[in-house]
N, C-alpha and C positions, 0 to 999 in steps of 0.2 A: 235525227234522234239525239236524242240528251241522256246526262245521267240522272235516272229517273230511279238508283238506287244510291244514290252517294251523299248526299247530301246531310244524312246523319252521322257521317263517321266528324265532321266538327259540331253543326249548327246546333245538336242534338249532341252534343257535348258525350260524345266517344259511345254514345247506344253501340253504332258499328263496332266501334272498337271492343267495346265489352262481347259482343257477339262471338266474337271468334275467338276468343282466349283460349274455348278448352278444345276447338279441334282448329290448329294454324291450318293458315291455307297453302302451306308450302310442304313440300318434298326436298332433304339433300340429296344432291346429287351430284355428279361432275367425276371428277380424277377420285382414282382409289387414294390416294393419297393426302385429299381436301383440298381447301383451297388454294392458292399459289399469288404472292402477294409481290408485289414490284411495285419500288418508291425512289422517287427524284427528287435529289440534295432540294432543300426547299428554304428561303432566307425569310426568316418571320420579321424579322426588323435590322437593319442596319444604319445608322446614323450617326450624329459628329460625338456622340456619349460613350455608343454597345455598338454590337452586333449580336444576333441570337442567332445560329444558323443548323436546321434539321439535318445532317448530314447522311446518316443510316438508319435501316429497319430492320430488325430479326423480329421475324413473328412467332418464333421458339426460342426465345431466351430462355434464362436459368430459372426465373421465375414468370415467365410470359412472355409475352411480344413489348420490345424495345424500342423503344428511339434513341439513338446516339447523336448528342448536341452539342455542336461548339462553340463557347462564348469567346468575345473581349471586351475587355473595359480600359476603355479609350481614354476616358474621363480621369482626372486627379483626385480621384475620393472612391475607397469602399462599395461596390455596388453590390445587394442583395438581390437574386433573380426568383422570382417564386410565379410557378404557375400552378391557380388552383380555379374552381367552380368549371373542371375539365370534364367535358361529354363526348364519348366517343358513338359517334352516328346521332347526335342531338339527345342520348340518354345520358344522365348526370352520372358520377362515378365516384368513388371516394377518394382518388387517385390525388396525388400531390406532388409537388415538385418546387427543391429551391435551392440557389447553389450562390455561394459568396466568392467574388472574387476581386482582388486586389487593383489599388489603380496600377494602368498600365500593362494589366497582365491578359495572357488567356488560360482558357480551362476549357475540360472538355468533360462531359456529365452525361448519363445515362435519364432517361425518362421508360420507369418501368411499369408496367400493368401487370398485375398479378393477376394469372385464369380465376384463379378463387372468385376476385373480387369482380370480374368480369361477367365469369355463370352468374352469380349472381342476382344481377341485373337485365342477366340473357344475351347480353353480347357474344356471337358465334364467333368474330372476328373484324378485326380494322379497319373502317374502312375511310372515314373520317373522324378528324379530331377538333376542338374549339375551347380554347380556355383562357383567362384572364390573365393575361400578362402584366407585372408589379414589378419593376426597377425603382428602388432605392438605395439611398444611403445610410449603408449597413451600420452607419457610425452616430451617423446624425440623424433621427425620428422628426425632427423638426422642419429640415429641408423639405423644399419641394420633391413629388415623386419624378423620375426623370420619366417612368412610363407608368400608364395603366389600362389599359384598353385591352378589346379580345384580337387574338389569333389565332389563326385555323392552320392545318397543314392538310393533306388527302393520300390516300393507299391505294393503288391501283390492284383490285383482286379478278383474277379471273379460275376456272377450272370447277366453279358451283353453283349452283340454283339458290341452294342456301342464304338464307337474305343476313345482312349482318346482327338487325337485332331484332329478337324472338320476346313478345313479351309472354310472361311466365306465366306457365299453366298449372295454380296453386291445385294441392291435394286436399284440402278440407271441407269442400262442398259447400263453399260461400257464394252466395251468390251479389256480384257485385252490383252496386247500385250510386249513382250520381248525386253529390251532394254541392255542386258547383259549378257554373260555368264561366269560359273568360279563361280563369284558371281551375280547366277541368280535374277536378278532384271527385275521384271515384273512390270506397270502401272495397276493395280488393277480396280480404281475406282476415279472418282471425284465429288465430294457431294460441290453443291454451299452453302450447306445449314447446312454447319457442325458444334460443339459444339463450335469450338470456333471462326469460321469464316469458307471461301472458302479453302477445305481438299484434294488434292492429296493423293491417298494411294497408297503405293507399297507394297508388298511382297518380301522379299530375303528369298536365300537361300544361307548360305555362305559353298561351299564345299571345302575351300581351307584347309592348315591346320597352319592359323593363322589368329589372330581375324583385323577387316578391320574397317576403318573409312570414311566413305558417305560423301561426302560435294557437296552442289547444289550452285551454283554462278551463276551473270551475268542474275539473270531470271529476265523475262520479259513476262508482263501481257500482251496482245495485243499490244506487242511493245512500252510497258509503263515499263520503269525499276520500280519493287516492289517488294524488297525479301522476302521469307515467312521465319517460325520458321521452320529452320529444320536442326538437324545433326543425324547421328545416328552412332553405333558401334557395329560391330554384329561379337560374338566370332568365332571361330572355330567349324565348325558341327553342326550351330544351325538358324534357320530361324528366320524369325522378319519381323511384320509389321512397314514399316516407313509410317508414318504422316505429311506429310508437308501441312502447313496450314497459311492463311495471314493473320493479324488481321484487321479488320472490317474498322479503324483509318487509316492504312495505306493505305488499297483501297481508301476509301474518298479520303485521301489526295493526291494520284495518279490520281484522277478522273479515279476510275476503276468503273465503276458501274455490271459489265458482264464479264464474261470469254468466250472468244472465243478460241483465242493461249495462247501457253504457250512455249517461251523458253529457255531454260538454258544451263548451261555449268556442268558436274558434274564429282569428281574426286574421285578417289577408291585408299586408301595406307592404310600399314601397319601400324596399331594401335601401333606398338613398334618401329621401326625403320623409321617410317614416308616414307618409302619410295613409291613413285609412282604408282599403282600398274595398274590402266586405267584411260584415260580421252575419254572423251566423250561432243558433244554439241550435242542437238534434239531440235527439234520442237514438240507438239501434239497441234492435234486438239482437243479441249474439247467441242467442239457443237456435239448433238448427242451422237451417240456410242464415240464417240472419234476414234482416229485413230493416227500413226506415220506420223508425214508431211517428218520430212528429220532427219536424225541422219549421226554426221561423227566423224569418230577416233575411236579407241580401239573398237574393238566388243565382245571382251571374256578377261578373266583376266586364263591363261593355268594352268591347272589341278598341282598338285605333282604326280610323278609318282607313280604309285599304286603299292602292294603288291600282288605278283602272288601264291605267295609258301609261305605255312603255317604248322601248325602241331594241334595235339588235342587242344581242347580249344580257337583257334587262329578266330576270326572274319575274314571272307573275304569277301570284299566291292567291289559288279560285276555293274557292271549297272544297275540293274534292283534290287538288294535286296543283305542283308547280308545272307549270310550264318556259322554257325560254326560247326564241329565235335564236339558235347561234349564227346562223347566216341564210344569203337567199343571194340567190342568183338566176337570169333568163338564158333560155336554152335551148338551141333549134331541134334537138334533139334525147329523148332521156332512154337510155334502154336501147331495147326495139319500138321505141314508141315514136311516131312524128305527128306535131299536130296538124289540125287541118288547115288550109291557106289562108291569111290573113291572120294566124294565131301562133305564140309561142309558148315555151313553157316556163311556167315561175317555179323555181324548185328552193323548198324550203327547208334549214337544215333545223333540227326539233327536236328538243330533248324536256320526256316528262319523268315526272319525278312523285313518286305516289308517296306524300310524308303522313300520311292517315295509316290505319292501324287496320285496315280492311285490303282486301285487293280490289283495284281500279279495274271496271269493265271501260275500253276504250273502244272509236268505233273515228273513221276518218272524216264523217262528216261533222265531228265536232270542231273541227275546224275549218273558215273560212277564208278568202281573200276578196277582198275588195279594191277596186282601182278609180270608183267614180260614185256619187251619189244617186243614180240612178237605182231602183228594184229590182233590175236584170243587171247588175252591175257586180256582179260578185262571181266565184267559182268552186267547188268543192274538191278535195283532189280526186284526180281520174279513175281513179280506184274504185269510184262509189257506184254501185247497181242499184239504189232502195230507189223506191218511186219516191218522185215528189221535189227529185234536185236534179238540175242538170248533171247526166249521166255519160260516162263510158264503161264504167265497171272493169277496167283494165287489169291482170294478173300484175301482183305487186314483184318487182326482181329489183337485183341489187338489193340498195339500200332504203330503197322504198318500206315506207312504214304500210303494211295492209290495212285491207277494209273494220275488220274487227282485231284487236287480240287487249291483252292484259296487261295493268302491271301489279308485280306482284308488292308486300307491306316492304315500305321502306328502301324500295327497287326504285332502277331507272330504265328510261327505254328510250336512245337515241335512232333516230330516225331522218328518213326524207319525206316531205310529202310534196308530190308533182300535181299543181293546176295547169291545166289551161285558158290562158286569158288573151284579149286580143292585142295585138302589135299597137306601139306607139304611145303608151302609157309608159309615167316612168316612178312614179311614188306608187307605193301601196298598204293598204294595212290589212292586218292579220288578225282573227280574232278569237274568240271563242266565249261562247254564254252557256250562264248554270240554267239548266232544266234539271227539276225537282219532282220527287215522285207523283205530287199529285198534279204537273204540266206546268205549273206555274215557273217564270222565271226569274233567274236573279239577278247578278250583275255580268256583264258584260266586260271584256278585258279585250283591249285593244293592242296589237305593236307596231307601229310604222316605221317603212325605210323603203328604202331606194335599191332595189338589186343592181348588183352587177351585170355585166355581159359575159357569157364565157361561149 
């Protein structure tokens, strides 16, 4: 059996995801005290220039959860450190960071997230980070950059159910609707009554694999041209609420007193090469639930072709959740379990990772093992009882992953899964294929290697 409900939380550009905004599918839970967070000194870059190095984390700082970081600058010249376009759990933040330090010297600097700016965006708490690392010289604009590239760092949370990041469940009775795919850009929400005037909110989700620049033109308030404040830039593999908002002055002076329509022209390119990437003009209705009046041009911004075949270690990005092989090994015995004569066990170590905005129904026979080209050549793990697969239906113990369970938005779920396959074989591959609600199938994702002996 397949996920024969998943398939919409991308392909179908966040349907799922919009689905569940106003009731999450989660529960907090854990320690009366929340979460409990533990993190290891971590070296984002060291070389013959800098070093940049994560040393601590207070997730109760004075104004939020901290990072304390120590640099040096190695180099004969001025170096300017700034990290920004930072997403904590892959949602963008307004957060920023940058700290100057002398040739030859070290310094030691705080990286702060303020809860404010956190809620937010729905972040419950840290659990990973990724952001654009930028060394220059602070002196000289014309030199080369000595760095520019992304770095990530990770938080080990344990004590909650609580997923990190919660997307937000607006008060206004909007009902949101899809105006893009590629870079899913959904209509959220509109609040006549927002912090800094009348607020449009959208949601993206940018799955290309380069970062995009939003631009909104040509709008028009009930057929009253009035532009709001709005541009936005959203990296590679990371969401972000956009805010476009009017100021107060300009309505006046538009004799806008009400929003009824709303509409614009808006156009999607590459953040680096500026090039084109969708245009689009809509209409919405903002009386009410709100609703699409008319949209014409570009409906999608097309995928990079994905990665079918992998090996240990290697992340594979299916539609519906990542998966990775962290390791595999044979085994004359797992558990209380022994196999039958002329058979041993491949046990697989498994970690998936549900990055959709829906919860993952999971089930063990989504994953297979294959050792030969033959149609009797393959295994499901022992786990399995449903008719129709080579069967033991074995009680899952240890670390064994069960027959059915979940994962929950933005969750992971490390695991074992135990085949049994016959002796004397020594490559294998590992697979798993998208089944889609009406049976049809998608692609197939493969990992090959060679187990161990233990």
């Amino acid at each position: 059996m397949g996920k024969n409900i998943r398939r919409m939380a991308l392909l179908l550009a966040m349907v799922m995801l919009l689905s569940v905004l106003a009731v999450p599918a989660w529960a907090a839970e854990g320690t009366e005290d929340g979460p409990v967070s533990s993190f290891e000194e971590t070296v984002l870059v060291d070389n013959d220039d800098f070093s940049l190095i994560v040393e601590e984390y207070d997730p109760a700082g004075s104004r939020g959860p901290t990072f304390s970081v120590a640099l040096e600058n190695k180099s004969e010249r001025p170096l300017e450190f700034v990290l920004d376009d930072i997403a904590v759990d892959d949602m963008l933040t307004d957060n920023y960071w940058s700290e100057e330090v002398s040739a030859g010297k070290k310094a030691y600097s705080k990286i702060e997230f303020r809860n404010a700016d956190l809620d937010e965006v729905g972040i419950n708490y840290i659990e990973s980070v990724r952001a654009r690392l930028w060394v220059y010289d602070s002196e000289d604009y014309t030199a080369d950059d000595l760095y520019d590239d992304e770095v990530s760092w990770s938080v080990t949370v344990t004590g909650t159910d609580e997923p990190p990041l919660e997307l937000i469940d607006f008060d206004n009775g909007f009902e949101p609707f899809i105006l893009l795919y590629g870079l899913d850009m959904a209509v959220m929400d509109f609040d006549p009554d927002g912090e800094y005037g009348p607020q449009l909110t959208l949601l993206m989700e940018n799955r290309l694999d380069k970062a995009v620049s939003v631009y909104m033109d040509d709008v028009a308030v009930n057929g009253v041209m009035c532009a709001p404040y709005y541009s936005e830039t959203i990296p590679a593999g990371t969401m972000a609420y956009g805010m476009c908002w009017w100021y107060p002055e300009d309505l006046e002076d538009a004799k806008i007193e009400d929003f009824e329509t709303l509409e614009f022209s808006m156009e999607i390119s590459d953040s680096e090469t500026y090039e084109t990437l969708a245009q689009f003009t809509a209409e919405i209705d903002l009386t009410g639930s709100g609703e699409l009046v008319s949209r014409e041009g570009d409906e999608e911004i097309p995928l990079p072709e994905n990665e079918y075949v992998g090996y240990l270690g290697d992340t594979m990005r299916s539609a519906f959740f990542d998966f990775t092989v962290n390791d595999a090994w044979l085994c004359e015995k797992y558990g209380s379990y022994e196999p039958s004569e002329g058979n041993v066990l491949l046990v697989a170590d498994v970690t998936v990772y549900n990055y959709t905005a829906t919860s993952v129904p999971m089930f063990d026979t989504d994953f297979q093992v294959a050792w030969d080209e033959g149609e009797e050549d393959f295994a499901v793990p022992i786990t399995t009882a449903r008719d129709g697969y080579p069967n033991t239906g074995v009680e899952a113990e240890g670390k064994m992953l069960p027959e059915e369970y979940s994962v929950g938005i933005h969750k992971s779920r490390q695991g074992e899964l135990v085949f049994e396959v016959p002796e004397g074989f020594e490559d294998y591959a590992f697979s798993y294929l998208e089944v889609y609600n009406d049976d049809s199938t998608g692609e197939t994702f493969v990992v090959y290697f060679t187990p161990d002996q233990r």
